[in-house]
Structures are given as structure tokens and as C-alpha cells.
C-alpha positions in Angstrom: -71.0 -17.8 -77.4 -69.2 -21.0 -76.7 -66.8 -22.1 -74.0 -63.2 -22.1 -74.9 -63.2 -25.1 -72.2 -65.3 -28.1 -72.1 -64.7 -27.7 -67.9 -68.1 -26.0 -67.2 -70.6 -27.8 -65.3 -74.1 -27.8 -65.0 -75.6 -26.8 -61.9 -78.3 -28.3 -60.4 -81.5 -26.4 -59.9 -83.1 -28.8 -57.4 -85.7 -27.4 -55.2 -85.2 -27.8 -51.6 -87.7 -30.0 -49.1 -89.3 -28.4 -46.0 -86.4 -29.4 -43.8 -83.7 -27.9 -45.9 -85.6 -25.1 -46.4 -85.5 -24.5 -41.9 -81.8 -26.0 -41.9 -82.8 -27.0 -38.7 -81.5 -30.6 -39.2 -78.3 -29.4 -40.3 -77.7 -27.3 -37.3 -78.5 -30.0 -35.3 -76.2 -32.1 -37.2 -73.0 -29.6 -36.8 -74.0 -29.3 -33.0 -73.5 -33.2 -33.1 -70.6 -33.0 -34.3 -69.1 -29.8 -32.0 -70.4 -31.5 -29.0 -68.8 -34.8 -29.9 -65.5 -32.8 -30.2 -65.5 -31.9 -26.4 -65.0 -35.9 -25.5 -62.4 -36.1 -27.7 -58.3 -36.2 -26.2 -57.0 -33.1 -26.7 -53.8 -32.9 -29.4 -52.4 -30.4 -27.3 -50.0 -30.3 -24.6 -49.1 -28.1 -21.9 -45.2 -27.4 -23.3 -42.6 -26.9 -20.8 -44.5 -28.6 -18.4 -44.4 -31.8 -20.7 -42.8 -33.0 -24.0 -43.5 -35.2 -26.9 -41.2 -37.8 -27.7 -39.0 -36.9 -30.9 -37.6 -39.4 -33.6 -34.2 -40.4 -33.3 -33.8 -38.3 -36.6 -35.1 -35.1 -35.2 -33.0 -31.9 -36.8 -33.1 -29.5 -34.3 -30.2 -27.0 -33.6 -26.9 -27.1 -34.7 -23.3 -27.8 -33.1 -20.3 -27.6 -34.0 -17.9 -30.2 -32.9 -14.9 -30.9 -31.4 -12.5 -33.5 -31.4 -11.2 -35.6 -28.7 -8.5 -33.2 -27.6 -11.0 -30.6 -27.5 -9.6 -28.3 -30.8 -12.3 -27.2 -33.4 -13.0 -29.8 -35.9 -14.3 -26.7 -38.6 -11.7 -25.7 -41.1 -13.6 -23.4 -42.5 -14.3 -25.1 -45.9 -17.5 -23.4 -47.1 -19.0 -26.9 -48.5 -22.0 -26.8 -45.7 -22.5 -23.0 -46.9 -22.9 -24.1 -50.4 -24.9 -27.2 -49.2 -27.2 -24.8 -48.0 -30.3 -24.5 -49.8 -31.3 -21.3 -47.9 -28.1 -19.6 -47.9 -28.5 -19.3 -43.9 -24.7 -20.0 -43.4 -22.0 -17.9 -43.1 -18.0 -17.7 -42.5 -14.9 -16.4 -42.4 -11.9 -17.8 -42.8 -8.4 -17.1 -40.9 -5.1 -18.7 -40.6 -3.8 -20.5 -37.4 -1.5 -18.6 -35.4 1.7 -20.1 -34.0 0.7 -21.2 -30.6 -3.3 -21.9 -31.2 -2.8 -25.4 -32.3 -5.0 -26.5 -29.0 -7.2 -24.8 -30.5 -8.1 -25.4 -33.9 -7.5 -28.5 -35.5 -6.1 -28.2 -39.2 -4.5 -24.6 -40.6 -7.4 -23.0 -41.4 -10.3 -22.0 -39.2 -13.6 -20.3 -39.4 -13.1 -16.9 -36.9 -16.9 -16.0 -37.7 -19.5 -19.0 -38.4 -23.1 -17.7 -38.0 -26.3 -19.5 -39.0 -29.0 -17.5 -39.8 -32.1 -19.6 -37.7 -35.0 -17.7 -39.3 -33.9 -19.3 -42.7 -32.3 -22.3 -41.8 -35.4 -25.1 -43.0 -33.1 -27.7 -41.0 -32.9 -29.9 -43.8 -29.9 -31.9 -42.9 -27.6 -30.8 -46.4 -24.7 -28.6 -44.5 -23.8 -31.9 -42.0 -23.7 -34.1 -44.6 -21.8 -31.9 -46.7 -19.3 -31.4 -43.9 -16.0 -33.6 -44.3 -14.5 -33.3 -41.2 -17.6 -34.4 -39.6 -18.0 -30.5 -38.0 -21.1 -30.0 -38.3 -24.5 -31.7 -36.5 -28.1 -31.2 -36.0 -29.2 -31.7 -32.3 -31.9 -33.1 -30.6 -32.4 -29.5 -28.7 -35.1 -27.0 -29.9 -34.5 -23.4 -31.2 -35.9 -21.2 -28.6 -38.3 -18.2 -29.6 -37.6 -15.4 -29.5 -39.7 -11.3 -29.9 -36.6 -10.4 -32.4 -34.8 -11.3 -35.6 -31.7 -10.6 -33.7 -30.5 -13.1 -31.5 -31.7 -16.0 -34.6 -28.3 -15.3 -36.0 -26.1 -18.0 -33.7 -22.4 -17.8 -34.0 -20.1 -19.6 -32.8 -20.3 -18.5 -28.8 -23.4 -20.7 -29.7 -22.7 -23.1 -31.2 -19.7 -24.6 -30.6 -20.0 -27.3 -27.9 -18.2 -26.6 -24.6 -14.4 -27.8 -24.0 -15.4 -29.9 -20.9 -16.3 -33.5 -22.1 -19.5 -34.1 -20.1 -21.3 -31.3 -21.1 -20.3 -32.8 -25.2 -23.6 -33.4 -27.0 -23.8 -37.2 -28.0 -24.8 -36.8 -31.6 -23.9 -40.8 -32.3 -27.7 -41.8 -32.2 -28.1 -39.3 -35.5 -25.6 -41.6 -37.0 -26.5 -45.1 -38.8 -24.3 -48.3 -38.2 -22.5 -48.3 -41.4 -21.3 -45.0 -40.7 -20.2 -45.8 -36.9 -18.4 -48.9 -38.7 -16.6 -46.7 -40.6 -14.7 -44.0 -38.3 -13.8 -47.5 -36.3 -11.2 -48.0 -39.3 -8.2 -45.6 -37.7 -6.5 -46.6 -41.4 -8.7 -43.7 -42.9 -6.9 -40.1 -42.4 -10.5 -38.8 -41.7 -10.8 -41.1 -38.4 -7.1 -40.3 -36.9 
């Protein structure tokens, strides 16, 4: 019967020497190579004890912002949701109440924002889909946790504190041109 495919090879029927046949050499030859291993630096590190440097572009958690007055810069869109290749974000959107206008920015607000950290794959998409600039990964990493639980972050999370020196400096994320631009206060984005 023929192949369908011309992919089959033909396998060697070589016979073996005296020293293959005691695979002596090649045990000796993999003990080389294990014992070479042990003079090696090792490509671990002892964690919270030390760190590795990260890239100036590493994603790590998210923030949400604030502006200069401290008031939520989130208006509850839904563009980073969408953005979201992994569907890990979620909101819910309210009106602004007379009197809460210290606290939230524009109209509309998210009362629940929750970001599901099991599924986010920190690709970047939601803050760059964010217009109001609401929206950052950090240079902080996700702690572990035993349960699927406390992965879902709202905003009690991560919305960055009201004081201004506990803010978290996100400008090194941003490139020059971008910087350039929310210099311009002639923009409605950069008021």
C-alpha cells in the first residue's frame, strides 16, 4: 500500500559500536554537562529579599487617576472595557449628585469599576483607550494570593489616594510627544 504523504522517512538501521552499546560515554558525557551546571550563576533570586530591575514600560497593576484637585478623572465611558481583549473590566455607571462635584470630575461616574486580575493579560489596550487619561498601568506587582477572590480589585483599590505624595508618578510610562502635548492648556482634554 502506498503513502498518502511523501513525508515518511527512512530509518536508519545502523548497528551500534561497543561503546554505544555500554552507554558509558554518554553518561559520562551528561555528568559533564550536570556537573558543569553547578559553577554556573544561578538565574534565580531570593524575591522579597531582592528585585530585578524592570523596564521603564513594565505593565504592572492598574490605577486610576485623579486630577489635580483630587476629583476622579473616570467618567465611566466603557471604551477601556471594550478595549479589553479579556473582558476583565467592569462598570457601572451613576450620575453626580448636587454637592459631589469635589469628587468626581465630569457628570457621570463609575460607582463600581472592578478589574478582574486573573484575566487581565496587562496588555496596555484599556489606558490607551481611556480619553480622559483615567486609566494607567503601574510599575507595582499584583500580589498572590490562595483565592480567586480578592483578584477582583475595585475601586477601594485602585483609585490612587487624595493626598498628593502618596500619587503614583506614572509620567515615566509616558513618551515625550505625549508629555508635549498635555503642555498645550488650548486643548479641552489638558484644562
Amino acid at each position: 500500500m502506498q503513502a498518502l504523504t511523501n513525508r515518511s522517512k527512512l530509518a536508519s538501521n545502523k548497528k551500534m559500536s561497543f561503546m554505544e552499546r555500554i552507554y558509558l560515554p554518554a553518561i559520562v558525557n551528561g555528568m559533564m554537562i550536570t556537573i558543569g551546571h553547578f559553577f554556573r550563576k544561578k538565574a534565580t533570586i531570593n524575591y522579597p529579599e531582592q528585585t530585578r530591575e524592570f523596564s521603564k514600560i513594565y505593565r504592572g497593576q492598574h490605577v486610576l487617576k485623579r486630577d489635580e484637585q483630587g476629583r476622579e478623572r473616570c467618567t465611566a465611558c466603557g471604551l477601556c472595557a471594550v478595549a479589553c481583549p479579556a473582558e476583565a473590566i467592569t462598570m457601572i455607571s451613576a450620575e453626580r449628585k448636587p454637592g459631589e462635584e469635589h469628587l468626581y470630575r465630569e457628570e457621570k461616574y463609575a460607582a463600581i469599576y472592578e478589574i478582574d486580575m486573573l484575566r487581565c493579560i496587562f496588555c496596555g489596550d484599556c489606558e490607551e483607550a481611556c480619553p480622559k487619561e483615567a486609566i494607567f498601568l503601574t510599575d507595582r506587582i499584583v500580589a498572590s494570593q490562595y483565592e480567586r477572590k480578592p483578584f477582583v480589585y475595585g475601586k477601594d483599590i485602585l483609585v490612587e489616594p487624595l493626598d498628593l505624595s502618596l500619587r503614583i508618578d506614572i509620567s515615566a510610562r509616558q513618551t515625550e510627544s505625549v508629555l508635549k502635548f498635555k503642555q498645550n492648556k488650548r486643548f479641552a482634554h489638558n484644562k
